[in-house]
Rosetta silent file (secondary structure, phi, psi, omega in degrees, C-alpha in Angstrom):
SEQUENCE: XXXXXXXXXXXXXXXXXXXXXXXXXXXXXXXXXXXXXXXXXXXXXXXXXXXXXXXXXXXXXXXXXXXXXXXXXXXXXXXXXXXXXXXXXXXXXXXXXXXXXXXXXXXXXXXXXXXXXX
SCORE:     score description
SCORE:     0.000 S_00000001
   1 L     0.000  131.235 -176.689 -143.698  -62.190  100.196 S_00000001
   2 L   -88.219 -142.798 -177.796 -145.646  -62.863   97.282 S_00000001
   3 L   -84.047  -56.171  173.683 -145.032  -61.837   93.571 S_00000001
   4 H   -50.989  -38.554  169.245 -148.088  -59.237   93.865 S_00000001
   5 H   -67.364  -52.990 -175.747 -147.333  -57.390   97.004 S_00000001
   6 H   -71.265  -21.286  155.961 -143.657  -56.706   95.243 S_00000001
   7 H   -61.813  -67.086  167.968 -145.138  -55.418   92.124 S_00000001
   8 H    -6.799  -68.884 -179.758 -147.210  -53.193   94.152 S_00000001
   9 H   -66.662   -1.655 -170.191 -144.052  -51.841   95.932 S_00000001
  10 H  -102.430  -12.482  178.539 -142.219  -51.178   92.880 S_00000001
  11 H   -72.247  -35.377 -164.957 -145.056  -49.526   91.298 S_00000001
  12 H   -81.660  -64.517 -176.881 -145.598  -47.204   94.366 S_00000001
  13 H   -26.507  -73.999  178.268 -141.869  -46.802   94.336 S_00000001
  14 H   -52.766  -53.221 -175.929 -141.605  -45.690   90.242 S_00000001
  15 H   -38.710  -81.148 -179.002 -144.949  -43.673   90.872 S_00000001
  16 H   -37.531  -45.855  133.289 -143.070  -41.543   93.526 S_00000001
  17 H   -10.612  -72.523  159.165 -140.514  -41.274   90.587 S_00000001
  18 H   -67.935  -66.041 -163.048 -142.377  -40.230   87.787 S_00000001
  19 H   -48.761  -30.414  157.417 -144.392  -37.637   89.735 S_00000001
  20 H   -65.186 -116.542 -168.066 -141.469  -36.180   90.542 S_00000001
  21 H     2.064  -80.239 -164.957 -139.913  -35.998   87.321 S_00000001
  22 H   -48.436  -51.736  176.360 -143.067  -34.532   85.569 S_00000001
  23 H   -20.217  -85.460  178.197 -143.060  -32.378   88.287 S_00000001
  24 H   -56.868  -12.109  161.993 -139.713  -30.941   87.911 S_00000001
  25 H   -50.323  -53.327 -177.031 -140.655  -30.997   83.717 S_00000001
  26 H   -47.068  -67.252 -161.215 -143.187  -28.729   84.266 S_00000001
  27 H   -54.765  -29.072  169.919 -140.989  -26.300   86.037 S_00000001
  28 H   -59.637  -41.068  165.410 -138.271  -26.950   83.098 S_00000001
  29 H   -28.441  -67.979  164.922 -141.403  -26.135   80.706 S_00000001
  30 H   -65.642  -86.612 -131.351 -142.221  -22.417   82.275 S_00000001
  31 H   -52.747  -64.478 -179.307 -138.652  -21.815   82.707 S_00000001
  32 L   -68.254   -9.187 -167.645 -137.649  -22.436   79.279 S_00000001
  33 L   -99.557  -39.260  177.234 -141.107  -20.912   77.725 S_00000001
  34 L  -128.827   57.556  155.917 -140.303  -17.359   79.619 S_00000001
  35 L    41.532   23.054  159.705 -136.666  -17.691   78.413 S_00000001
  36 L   -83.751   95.181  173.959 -135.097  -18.185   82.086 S_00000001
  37 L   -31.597   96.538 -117.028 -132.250  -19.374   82.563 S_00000001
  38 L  -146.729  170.108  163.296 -132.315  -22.206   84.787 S_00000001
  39 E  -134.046  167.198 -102.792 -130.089  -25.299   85.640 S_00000001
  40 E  -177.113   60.854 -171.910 -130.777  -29.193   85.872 S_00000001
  41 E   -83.855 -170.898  169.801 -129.294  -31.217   89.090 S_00000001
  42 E  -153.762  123.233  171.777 -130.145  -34.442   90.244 S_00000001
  43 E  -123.045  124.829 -178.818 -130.267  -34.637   94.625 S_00000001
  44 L    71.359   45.739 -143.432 -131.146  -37.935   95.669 S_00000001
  45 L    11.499   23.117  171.322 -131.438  -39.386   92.046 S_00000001
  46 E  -133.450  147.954 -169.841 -134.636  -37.112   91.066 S_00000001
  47 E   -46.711  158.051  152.123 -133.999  -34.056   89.177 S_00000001
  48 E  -163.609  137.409 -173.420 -134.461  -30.270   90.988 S_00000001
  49 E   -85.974  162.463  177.605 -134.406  -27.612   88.833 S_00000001
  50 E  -135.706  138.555 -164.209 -132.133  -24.104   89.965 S_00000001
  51 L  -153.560  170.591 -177.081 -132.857  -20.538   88.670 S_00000001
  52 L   -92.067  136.269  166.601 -131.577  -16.961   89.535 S_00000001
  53 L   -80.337    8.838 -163.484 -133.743  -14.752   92.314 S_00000001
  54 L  -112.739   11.009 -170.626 -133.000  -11.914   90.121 S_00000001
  55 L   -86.781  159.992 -179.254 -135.168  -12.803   87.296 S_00000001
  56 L   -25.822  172.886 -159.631 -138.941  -10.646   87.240 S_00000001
  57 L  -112.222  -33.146  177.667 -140.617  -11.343   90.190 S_00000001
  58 H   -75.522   -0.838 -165.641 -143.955  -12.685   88.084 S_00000001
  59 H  -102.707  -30.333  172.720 -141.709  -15.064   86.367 S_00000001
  60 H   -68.623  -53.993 -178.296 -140.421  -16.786   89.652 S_00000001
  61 H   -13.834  -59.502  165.992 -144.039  -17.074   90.294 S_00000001
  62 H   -48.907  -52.489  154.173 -144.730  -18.399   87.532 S_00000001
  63 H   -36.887  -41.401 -174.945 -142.390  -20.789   87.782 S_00000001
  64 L   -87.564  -33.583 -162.710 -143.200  -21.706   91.093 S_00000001
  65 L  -123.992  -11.987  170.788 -147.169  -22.526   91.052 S_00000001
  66 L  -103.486   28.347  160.938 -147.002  -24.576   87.429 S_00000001
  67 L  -106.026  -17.135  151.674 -145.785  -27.699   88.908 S_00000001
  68 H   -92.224  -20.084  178.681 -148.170  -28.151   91.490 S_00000001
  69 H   -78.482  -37.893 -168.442 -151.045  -26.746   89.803 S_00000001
  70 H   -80.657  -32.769  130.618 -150.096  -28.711   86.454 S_00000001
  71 H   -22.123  -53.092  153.486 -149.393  -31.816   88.773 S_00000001
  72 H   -61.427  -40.313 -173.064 -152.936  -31.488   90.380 S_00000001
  73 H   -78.239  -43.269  163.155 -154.491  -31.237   87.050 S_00000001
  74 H   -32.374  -44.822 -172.526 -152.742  -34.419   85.781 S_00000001
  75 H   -52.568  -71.604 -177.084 -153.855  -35.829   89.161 S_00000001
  76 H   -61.414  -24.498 -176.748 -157.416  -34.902   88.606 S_00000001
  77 L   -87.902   -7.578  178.502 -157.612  -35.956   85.004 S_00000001
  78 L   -75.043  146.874  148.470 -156.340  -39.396   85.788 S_00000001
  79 L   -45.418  144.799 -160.723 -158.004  -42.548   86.201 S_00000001
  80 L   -79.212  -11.792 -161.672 -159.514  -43.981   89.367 S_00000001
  81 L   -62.750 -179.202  176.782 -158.473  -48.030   88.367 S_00000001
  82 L   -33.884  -92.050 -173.936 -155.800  -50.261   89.641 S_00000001
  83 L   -70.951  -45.214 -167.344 -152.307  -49.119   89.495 S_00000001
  84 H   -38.069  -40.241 -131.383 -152.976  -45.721   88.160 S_00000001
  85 H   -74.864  -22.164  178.416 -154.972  -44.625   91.531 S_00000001
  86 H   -54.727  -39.388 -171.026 -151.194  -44.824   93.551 S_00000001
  87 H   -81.750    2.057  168.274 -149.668  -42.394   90.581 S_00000001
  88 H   -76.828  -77.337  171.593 -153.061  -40.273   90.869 S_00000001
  89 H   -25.998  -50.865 -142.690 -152.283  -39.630   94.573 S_00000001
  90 L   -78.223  -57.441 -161.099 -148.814  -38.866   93.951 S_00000001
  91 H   -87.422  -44.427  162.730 -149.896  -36.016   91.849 S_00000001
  92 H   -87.147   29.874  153.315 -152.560  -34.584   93.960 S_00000001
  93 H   -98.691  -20.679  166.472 -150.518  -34.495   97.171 S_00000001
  94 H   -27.025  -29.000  162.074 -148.661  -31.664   95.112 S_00000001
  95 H    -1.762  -86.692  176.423 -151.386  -29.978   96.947 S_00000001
  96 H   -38.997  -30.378  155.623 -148.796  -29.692   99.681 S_00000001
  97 H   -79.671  -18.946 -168.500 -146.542  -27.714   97.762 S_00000001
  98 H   -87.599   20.007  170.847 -148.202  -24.865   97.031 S_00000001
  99 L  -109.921  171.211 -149.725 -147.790  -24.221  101.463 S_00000001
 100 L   -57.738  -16.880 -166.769 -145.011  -21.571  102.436 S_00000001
 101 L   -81.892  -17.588 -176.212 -142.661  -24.469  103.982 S_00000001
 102 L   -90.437  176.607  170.653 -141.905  -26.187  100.962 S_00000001
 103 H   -81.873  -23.491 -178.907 -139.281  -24.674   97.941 S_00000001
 104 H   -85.085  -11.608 -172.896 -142.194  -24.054   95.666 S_00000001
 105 H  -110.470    1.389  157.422 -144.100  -22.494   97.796 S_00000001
 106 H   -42.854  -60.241 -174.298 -141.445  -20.635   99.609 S_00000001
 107 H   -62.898  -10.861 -171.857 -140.148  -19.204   95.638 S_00000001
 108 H   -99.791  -21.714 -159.695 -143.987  -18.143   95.129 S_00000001
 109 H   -95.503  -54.640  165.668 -144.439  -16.201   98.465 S_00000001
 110 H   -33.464  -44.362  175.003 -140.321  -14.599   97.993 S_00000001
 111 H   -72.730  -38.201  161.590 -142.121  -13.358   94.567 S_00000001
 112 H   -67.499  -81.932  176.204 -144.882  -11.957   95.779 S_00000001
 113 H   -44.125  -54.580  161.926 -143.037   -9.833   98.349 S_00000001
 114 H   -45.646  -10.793 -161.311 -140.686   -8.900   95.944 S_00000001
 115 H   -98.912  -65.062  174.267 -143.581   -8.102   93.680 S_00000001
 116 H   -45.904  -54.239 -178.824 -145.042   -5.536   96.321 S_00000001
 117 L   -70.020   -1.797 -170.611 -142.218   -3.828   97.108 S_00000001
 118 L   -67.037    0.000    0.000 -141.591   -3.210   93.832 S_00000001
């Protein structure tokens, strides 16, 4: 194995790393910006944020859609060049969160129904 193929992996590795982490930042961002009370774990060594179902229903929303949408737009605004384009990926496969199977997009569609029946 040379030296370059193991930078690579450790790069792809820490990429998958930081995108998580900004990820869950974001969600610490809204959370703490519309005064929710929220908590701060770590599963698998990367962070996941925890919040109450009982807060407004637009605020889980909220909550819920500005770490993949702010995570694509980092994504999109990034360079196309050498290392970056792995941590570029990273952030626009967030994509994939915003479908019903995942927890963010699970907490945005629970908010929305709760939002209706209201």
């Amino acid at each position: 194995m040379n030296l370059e193929l193991v930078i690579i992996l450790i790069w792809y590795m820490a990429s998958i790393f930081i995108a998580v982490v900004i990820h869950e930042l974001i969600h610490v961002l809204m959370a703490f910006f519309l005064k929710v009370k929220f908590s701060l774990t770590f599963k698998w060594l990367t962070p996941a944020l925890e919040y109450s179902a009982e807060e407004e229903w637009w605020k889980i929303l909220l909550i819920s859609l500005s770490a993949p949408i702010g995570s694509i737009l980092i994504g999109l605004c990034m360079p196309d060049s050498g290392y970056f384009i792995v941590l570029k990926i990273m952030f626009l496969l967030n994509f994939f969160n915003l479908l019903p199977f995942t927890s963010d997009g699970e907490s945005a569609i629970y908010s929305i129904m709760k939002g209706k029946k209201k």
